[in-house]
C-alpha positions in Angstrom: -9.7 -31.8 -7.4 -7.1 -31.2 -4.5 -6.8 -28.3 -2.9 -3.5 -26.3 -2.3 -4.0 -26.9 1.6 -4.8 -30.5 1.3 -2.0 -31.0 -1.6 0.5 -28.9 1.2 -0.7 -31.2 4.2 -0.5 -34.3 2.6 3.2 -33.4 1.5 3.9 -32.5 5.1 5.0 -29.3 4.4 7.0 -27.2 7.4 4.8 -24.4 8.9 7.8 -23.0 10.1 9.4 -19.6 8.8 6.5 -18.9 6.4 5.0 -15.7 8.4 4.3 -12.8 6.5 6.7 -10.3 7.4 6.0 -6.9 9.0 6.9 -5.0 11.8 3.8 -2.8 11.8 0.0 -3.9 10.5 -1.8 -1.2 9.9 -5.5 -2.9 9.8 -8.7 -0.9 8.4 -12.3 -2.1 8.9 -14.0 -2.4 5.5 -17.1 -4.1 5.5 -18.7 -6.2 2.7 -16.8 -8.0 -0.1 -13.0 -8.3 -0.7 -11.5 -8.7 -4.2 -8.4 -10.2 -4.8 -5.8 -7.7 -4.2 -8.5 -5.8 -1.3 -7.1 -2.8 -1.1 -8.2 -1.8 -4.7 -10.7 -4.0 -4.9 -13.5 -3.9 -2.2 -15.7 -1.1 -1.5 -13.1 1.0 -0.1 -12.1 3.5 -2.3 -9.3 2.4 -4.7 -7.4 5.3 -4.5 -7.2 5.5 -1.3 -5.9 1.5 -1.3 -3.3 2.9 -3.4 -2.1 5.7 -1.5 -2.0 3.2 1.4 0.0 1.0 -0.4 2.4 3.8 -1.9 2.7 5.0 1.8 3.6 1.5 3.5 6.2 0.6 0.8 9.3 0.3 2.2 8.5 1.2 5.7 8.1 -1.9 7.8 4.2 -1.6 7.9 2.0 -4.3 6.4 -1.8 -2.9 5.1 -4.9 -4.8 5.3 -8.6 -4.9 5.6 -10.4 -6.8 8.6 -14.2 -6.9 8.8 -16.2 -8.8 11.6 -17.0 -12.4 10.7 -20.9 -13.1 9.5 -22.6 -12.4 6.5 -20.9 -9.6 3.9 -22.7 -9.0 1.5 -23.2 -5.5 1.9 -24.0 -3.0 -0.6 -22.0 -0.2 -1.4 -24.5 2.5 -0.6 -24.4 0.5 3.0 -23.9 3.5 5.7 -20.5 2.9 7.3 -19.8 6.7 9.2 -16.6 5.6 10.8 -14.0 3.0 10.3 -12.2 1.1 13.2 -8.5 1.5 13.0 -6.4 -0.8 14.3 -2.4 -0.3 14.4 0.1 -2.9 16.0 3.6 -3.4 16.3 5.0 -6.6 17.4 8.9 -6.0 18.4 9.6 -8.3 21.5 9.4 -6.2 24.6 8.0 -3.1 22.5 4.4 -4.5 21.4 1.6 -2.1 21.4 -1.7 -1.8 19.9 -3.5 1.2 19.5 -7.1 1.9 18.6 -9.1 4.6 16.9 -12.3 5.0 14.6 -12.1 7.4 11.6 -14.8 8.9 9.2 -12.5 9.1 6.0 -9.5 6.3 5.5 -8.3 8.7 3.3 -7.1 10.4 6.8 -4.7 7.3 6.8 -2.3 8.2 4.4 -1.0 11.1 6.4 0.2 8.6 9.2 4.0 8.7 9.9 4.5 5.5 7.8 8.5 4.8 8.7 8.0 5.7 12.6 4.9 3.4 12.3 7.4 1.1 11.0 9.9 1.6 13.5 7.9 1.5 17.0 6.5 4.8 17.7 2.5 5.4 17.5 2.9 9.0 17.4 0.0 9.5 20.1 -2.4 7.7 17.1 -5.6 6.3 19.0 -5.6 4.6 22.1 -4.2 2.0 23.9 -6.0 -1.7 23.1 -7.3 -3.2 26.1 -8.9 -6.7 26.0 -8.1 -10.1 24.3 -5.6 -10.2 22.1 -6.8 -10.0 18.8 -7.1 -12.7 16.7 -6.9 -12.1 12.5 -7.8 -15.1 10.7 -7.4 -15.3 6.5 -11.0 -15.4 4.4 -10.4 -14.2 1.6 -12.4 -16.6 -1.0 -11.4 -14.2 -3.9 -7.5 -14.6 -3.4 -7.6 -18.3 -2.6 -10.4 -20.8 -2.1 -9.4 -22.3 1.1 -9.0 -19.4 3.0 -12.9 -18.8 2.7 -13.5 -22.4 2.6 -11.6 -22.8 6.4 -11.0 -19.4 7.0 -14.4 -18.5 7.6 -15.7 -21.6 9.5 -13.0 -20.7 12.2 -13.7 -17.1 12.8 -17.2 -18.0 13.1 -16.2 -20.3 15.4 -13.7 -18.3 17.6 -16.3 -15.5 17.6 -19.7 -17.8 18.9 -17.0 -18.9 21.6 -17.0 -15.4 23.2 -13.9 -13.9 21.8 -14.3 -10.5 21.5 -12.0 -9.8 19.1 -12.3 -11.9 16.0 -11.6 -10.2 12.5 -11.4 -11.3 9.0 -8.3 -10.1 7.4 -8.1 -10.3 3.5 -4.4 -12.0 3.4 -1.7 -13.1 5.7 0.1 -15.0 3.3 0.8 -18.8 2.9 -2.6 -20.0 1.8 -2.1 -23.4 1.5 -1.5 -23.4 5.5 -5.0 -22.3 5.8 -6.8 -21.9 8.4 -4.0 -19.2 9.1 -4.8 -16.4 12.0 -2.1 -13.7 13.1 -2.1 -12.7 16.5 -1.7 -9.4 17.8 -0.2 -7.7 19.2 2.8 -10.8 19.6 2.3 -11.0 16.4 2.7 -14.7 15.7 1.4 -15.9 12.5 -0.6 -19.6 12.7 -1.3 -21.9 10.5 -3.4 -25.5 10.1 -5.1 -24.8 13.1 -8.4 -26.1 14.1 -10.8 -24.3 16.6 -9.1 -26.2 19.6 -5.5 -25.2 18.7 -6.7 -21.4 17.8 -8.5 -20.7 21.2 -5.3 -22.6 22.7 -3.2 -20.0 21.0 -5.1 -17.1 22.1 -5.7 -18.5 26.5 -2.2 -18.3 25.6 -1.6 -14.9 23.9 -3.8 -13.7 26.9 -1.0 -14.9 29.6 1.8 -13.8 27.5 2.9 -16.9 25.8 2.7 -18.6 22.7 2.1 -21.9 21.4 4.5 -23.4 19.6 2.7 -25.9 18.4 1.3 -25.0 14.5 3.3 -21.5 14.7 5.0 -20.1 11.6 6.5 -17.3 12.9 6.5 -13.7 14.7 6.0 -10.7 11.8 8.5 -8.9 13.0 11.4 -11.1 12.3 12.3 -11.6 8.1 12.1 -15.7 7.0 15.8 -16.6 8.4 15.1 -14.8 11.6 11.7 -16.4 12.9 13.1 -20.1 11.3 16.4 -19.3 14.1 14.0 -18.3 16.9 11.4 -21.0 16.7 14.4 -23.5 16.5 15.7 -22.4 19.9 12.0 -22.3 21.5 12.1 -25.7 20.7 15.5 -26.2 21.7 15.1 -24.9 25.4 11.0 -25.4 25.7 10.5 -21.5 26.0 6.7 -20.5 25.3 6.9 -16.7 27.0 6.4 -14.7 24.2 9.2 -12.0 24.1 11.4 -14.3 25.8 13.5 -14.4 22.6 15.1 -11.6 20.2 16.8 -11.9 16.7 20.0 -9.9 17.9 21.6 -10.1 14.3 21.6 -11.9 11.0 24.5 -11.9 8.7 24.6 -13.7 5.1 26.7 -16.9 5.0 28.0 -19.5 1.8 25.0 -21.5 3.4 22.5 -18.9 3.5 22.3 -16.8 7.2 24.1 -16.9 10.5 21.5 -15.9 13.1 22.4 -14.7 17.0 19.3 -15.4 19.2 19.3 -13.9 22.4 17.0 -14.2 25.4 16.1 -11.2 27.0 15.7 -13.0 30.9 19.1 -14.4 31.6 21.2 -13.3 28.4 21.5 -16.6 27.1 22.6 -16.3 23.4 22.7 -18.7 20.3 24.4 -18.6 16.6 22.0 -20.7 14.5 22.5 -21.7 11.0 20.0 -21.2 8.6 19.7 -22.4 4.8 17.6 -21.8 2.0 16.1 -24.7 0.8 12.8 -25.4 -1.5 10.0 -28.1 -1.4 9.5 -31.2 -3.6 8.1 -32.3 -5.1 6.7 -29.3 -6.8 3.2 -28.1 -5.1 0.8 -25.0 -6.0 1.4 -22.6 -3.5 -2.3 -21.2 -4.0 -5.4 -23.1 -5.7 -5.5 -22.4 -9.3 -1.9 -21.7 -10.1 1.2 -23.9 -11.7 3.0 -26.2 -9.3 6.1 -24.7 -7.6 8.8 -25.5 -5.1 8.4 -23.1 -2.4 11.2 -21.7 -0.6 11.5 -23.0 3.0 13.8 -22.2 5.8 16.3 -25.2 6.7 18.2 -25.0 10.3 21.1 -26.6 10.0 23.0 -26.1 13.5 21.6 -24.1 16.6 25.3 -23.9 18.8 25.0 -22.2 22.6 27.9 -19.5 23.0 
């Protein structure tokens, strides 16, 4: 039986413009096994997955588990005294990540949710310094392939020497799997094989990105990262927060983008259109064929 990755590569469908979208990830370690919707389903207490949840809504700030790669199946009576926190926010020219441990998750739902959301850490942890971290989709419970190719890569990336590999129970799009976010740029990557992924993060180290197998920075919503990666391509610019979505007004068509770049001041109106992809295709393993929406750019004009 095909898979929704093979089925989606086969049809050649575009990577680009399919990131999830946040502005914030808010990433709790949580060891041992992940249902499908994590948060409530994992050893983590569930009503503390909910209050997380209720918390986030709305703000900008995407929730999710991450747990070293290796073996997980770890009882619940396993001692864990304190959680590693990771929160990152991946606005061009105002990335951060910040670290800390805690001893209750719980603790978490106090956070500042919105300013979280909207840049400012609040003094929460301390600053990340190290590799970039590299987040790359497992989770065999939501979708088959993302254990199936997921895993094999983190495994990978981690025996390399990469000292910070997590598992992350869902970054969306799992028929691109392998998919890996990377923080704290916060490009989203999908298809990728070991060679591309440590190619995308030599590059994350030195401030650029790889355009090749990206679908998009977080922080932008669908229209906005389709209008930015079609003027990287345009003008060959890999420097990672060498590119902002300025504004993005509706159109008959679907969006009118302005890209700027922050260097010289160079600015672009790009047209973007909502499309869908045929033939129909499941967008996960297991469920009805669809016809995804995709991003279309139509015109990418120089002012």
């Amino acid at each position: 039986m095909d898979t929704c990755t093979a089925l989606s590569r086969e049809l050649t469908e575009p990577l680009a413009a399919t990131a999830a979208t946040a502005a914030t990830w808010l990433l709790l370690e949580q060891p041992g096994p992940w249902g499908a919707k994590a948060l409530k389903e994992s050893h983590l207490d569930p009503e503390v997955g909910r209050a997380l949840d209720r918390a986030a809504d709305g703000t900008g700030v995407r929730v999710a588990l991450i747990r070293r790669p290796g073996r997980h199946a770890d009882p619940p009576s396993a001692g864990h005294p304190r959680r590693e926190v990771v929160v990152a926010h991946t606005a061009p020219g105002a990335s951060w990540v910040r670290r800390a441990t805690v001893a209750d998750p719980a603790e978490l739902a106090a956070l500042d949710f919105a300013a979280l959301g909207a840049g400012v850490h609040g003094g929460f942890g301390s600053d990340h310094h190290g590799d970039p971290l590299a987040l790359v989709c497992t989770n065999g419970r939501r979708d088959r392939c993302c254990a199936l190719l997921g895993r094999p890569l983190a495994a990978e990336l981690a025996a390399s020497g990469h000292s910070e590999v997590w598992e992350v129970t869902h970054l969306g799009g799992h028929r691109f799997s392998p998919t890996m976010l990377v923080l704290p740029y916060g490009y989203a990557y999908g298809r990728l094989s070991a060679a591309a992924a440590k190619e995308v993060l030599a590059g994350a180290a030195d401030g650029r990105m790889v355009q090749e197998g990206c679908r998009g920075r977080s922080c932008w919503d669908r229209p906005g990262q389709a209008a930015e990666l079609a003027v990287r391509r345009l003008i060959g610019e890999e420097r990672a927060d060498a590119l902002t979505v300025e504004r993005q007004q509706p159109s008959p068509e679907g969006w009118q983008v302005l890209v700027r770049h922050t260097g010289d001041g160079r600015t672009w109106d790009v047209e973007v259109a909502r499309g869908v992809s045929e033939p129909p295709r499941p967008e996960s393993c297991g469920k009805a064929p669809g016809t995804p929406v995709r991003m279309v750019v139509r015109t990418v004009a120089a002012r």
